[in-house]
Each structure stands twice: as C-alpha cells, then as structure tokens.
C-alpha positions as CSV (number, residue, x, y, z in Angstrom):
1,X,89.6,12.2,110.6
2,X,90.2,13.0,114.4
3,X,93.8,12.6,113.6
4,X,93.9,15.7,111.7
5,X,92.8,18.4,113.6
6,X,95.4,17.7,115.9
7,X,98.4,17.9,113.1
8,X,96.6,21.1,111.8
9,X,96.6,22.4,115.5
10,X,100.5,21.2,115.8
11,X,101.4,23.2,112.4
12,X,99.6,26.4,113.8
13,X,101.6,26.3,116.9
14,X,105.1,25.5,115.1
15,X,104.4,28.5,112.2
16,X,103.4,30.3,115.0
17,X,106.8,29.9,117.0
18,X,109.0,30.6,113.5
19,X,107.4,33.8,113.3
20,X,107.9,34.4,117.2
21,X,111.7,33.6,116.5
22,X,111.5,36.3,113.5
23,X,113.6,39.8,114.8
24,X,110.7,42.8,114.8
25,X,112.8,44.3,112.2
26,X,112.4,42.1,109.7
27,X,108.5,42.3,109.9
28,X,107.0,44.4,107.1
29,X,105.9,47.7,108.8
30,X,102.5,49.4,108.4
31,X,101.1,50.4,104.7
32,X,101.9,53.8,103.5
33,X,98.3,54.7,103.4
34,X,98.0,54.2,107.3
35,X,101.0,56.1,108.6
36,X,99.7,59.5,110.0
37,X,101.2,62.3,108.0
38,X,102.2,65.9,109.3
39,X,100.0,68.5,108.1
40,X,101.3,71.3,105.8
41,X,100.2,73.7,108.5
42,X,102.1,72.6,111.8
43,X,98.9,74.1,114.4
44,X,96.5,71.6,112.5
45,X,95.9,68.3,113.3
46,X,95.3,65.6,110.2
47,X,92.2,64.2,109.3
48,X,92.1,63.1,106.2
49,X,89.2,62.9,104.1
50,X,88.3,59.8,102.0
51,X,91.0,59.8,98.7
52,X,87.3,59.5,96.9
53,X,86.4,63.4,97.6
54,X,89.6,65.0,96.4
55,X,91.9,65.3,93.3
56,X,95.7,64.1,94.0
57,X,97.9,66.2,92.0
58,X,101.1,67.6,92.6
59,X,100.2,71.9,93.2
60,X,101.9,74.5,92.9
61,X,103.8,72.4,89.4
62,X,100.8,71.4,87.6
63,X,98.0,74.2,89.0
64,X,99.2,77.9,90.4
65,X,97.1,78.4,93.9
66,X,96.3,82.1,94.0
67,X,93.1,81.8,96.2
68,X,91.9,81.3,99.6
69,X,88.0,80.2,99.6
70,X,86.3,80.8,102.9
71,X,83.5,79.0,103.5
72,X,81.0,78.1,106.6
73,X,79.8,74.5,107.6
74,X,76.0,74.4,107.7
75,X,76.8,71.9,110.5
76,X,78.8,70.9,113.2
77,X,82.7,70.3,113.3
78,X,82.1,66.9,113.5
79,X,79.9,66.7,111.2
80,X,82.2,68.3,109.4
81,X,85.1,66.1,109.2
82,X,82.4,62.8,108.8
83,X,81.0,64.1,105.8
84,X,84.9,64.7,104.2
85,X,85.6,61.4,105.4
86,X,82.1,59.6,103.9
87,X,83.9,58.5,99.9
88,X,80.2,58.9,99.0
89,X,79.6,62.4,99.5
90,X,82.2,63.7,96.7
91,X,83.2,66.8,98.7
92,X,86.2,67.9,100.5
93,X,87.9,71.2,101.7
94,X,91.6,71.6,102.9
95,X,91.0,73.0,106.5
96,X,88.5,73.0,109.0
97,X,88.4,75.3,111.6
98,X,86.2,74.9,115.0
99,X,84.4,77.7,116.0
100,X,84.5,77.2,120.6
101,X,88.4,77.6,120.5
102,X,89.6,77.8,116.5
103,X,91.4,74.3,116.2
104,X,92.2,73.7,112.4
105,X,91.7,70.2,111.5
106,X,93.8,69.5,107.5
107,X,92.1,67.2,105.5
108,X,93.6,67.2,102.2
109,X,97.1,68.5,101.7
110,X,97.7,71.5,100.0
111,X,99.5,70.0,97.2
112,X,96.3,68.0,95.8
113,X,92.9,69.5,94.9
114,X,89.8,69.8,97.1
115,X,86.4,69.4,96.0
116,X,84.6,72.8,97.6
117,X,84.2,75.5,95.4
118,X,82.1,73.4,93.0
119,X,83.8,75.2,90.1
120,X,86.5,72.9,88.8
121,X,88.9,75.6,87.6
122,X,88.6,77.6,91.1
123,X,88.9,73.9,93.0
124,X,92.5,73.6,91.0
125,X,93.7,77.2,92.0
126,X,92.4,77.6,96.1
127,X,92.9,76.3,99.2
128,X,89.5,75.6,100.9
129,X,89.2,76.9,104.9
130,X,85.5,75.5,106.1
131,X,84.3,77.2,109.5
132,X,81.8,75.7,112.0
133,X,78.8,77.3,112.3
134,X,75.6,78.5,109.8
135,X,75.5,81.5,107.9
136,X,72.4,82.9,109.9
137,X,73.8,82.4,113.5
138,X,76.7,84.7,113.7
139,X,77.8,83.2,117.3
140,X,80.0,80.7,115.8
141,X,81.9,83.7,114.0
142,X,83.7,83.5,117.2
143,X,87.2,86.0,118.2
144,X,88.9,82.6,118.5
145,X,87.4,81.4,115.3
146,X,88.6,84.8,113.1
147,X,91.8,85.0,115.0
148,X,92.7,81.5,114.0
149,X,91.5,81.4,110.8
150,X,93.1,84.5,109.9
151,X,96.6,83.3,111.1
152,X,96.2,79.9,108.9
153,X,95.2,82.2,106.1
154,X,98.1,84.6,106.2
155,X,100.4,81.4,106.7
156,X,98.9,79.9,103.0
157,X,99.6,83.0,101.7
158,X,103.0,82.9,102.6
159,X,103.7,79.4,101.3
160,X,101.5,80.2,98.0
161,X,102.5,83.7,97.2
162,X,99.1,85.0,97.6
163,X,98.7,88.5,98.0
164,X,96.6,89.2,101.2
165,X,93.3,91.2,99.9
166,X,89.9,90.9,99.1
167,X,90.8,90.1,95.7
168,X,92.4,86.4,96.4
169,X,90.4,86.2,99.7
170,X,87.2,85.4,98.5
171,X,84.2,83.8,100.1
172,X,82.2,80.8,98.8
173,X,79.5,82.8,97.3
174,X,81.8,84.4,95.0
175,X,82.6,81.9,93.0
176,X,81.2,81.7,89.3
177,X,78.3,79.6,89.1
178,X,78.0,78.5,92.5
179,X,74.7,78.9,94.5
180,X,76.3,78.9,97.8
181,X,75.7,82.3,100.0
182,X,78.5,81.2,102.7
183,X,80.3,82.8,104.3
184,X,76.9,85.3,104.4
185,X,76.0,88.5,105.4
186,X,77.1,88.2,109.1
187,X,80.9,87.1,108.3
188,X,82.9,90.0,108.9
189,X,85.2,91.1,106.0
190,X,86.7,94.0,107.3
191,X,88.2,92.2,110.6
192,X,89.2,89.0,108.9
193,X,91.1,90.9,105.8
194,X,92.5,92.7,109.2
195,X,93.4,90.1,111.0
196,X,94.8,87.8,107.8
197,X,97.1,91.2,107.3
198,X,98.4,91.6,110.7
199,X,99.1,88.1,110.9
C-alpha cells in the first residue's frame, strides 16, 4: 500500500513531462463555443446571450428581416445584458445600447432570431435594439443614446434592405398582441426617424 502512491505520483510526473515535450501546435485549441466572435456591427462589443433565449437560424435565407423593434430596458445596462445571459429567462434582443455614452453591446447575431417582440412572426422578421433606461424617466433618452442608436439603425437597414421610416421602425408597443408600452410617450419619434435618416 505505501508503495503505491509513490508509482502513481511517478506516472503523474512522467505523463506530465510527455505532454511538456508535446509542440503547442499540436495541442487541441479552444472550443468553438468559447472563441469571441466579431459582431455584425463593427462599433458593438459582443456579449452574447445564453443560446437558451434565442432561435439560431440562418436570416435573411430562411426569414426576410424588414423591421427594426425599438425597445427600452425597465433596468439598467447591466441588468440588461445579465438577464440575456440568465438561459432561464427565455428572452433576448440583438443590441443593447447604454444610455451615459451610447455603447452598443450585440448579443445575438443578426442572422439568428431574438426573443423580444413576444410575437413569434415579428421575432423572425426584426432586429431587436434595447435602450437603458424606463419609459417614465426620459433622462436616459440621452443625445448620445439617440445619436448612437440611430446610426446602428440606419447601418441594419443598410445590410437588411430596410427602408428607413416609421413604417419598418416600429416601437415595442406596436407590435400585435403585445402589452408592452416601450418605447413610451417620452421617446422621441421625430428626432430618431431624423437621425436614423441622416445617418
């Protein structure tokens, strides 16, 4: 008995020094699923949200996008981002944007299907953009917010084919069968459709 531990010990050590003697590029490199991925918008940064609150699929060749949802947090932007990454909350949007300095966060690619609208056909044919902040305290509708928001819109549009109006710019509350009032009374429709234009 007391003469095993120290074989077991001495076949650690030599398994150890084979794989020492192994070149580094013959070692198996990091999953897939770990490797950071570039976000479909280049400004963003990636943080992906759990694979159990969004749809994979391969848009625009299996479902047309011809919206943009806009949407507002009800909480903070990290609150955010923990809630898209929880796999038990079943809910998801594309973007995040922070309201102080209007940094976009991706958190499901564009190609693959979001769980924000809570309409399954309108989840298949938008992108979802959430925005920090609540619908009743218009401060976090910041310039930095709009302006940054606006330019991520008008850049989905371009890749999508969207036209740029009211029509395919819709906020959460217009969405059949929702009972959502965001982006609410205080967002400002006129600016952003302005801004998203100019853009």
């Amino acid at each position: 008995m007391e003469r095993a531990q120290p074989l077991t010990n001495r076949r650690l050590l030599l398994k150890g020094a084979a794989l020492a003697a192994v070149p580094y590029g013959l070692l198996p490199g990091p999953q897939a699923d770990a490797q950071v991925q570039a976000p479909d918008q280049p400004t963003a940064e990636w943080q992906r949200a759990s694979p159990a609150n969004f749809t994979a699929a391969r848009r625009p060749v299996e479902h047309r996008v011809d919206l943009v949802i806009v949407h507002v947090t009800q909480t903070d932007w990290s609150g955010t981002l923990t809630v898209f990454q929880n796999p038990r909350k079943k809910v998801s949007a594309h973007y995040v944007v922070r309201s102080a300095d209007g940094h976009v966060a991706q958190c499901v690619r564009e190609s693959d299907i979001a769980w924000h609208a809570g309409n399954w056909d309108y989840n298949t044919r938008s992108i979802g953009i959430e925005h920090e902040g609540w619908v009743d305290r218009p401060a976090y509708f910041t310039d930095a917010l709009y302006e940054r928001s606006a330019a991520l819109t008008a850049a989905i549009c371009a890749r999508h084919g969207i036209p740029r109006d009211r029509r395919h710019i819709i906020g959460h509350h217009e969405v059949p069968g929702t009972d959502h009032t965001d982006p609410g009374p205080h967002w400002d429709w006129a600016r952003y459709i302005g801004l998203v234009k100019a853009a």
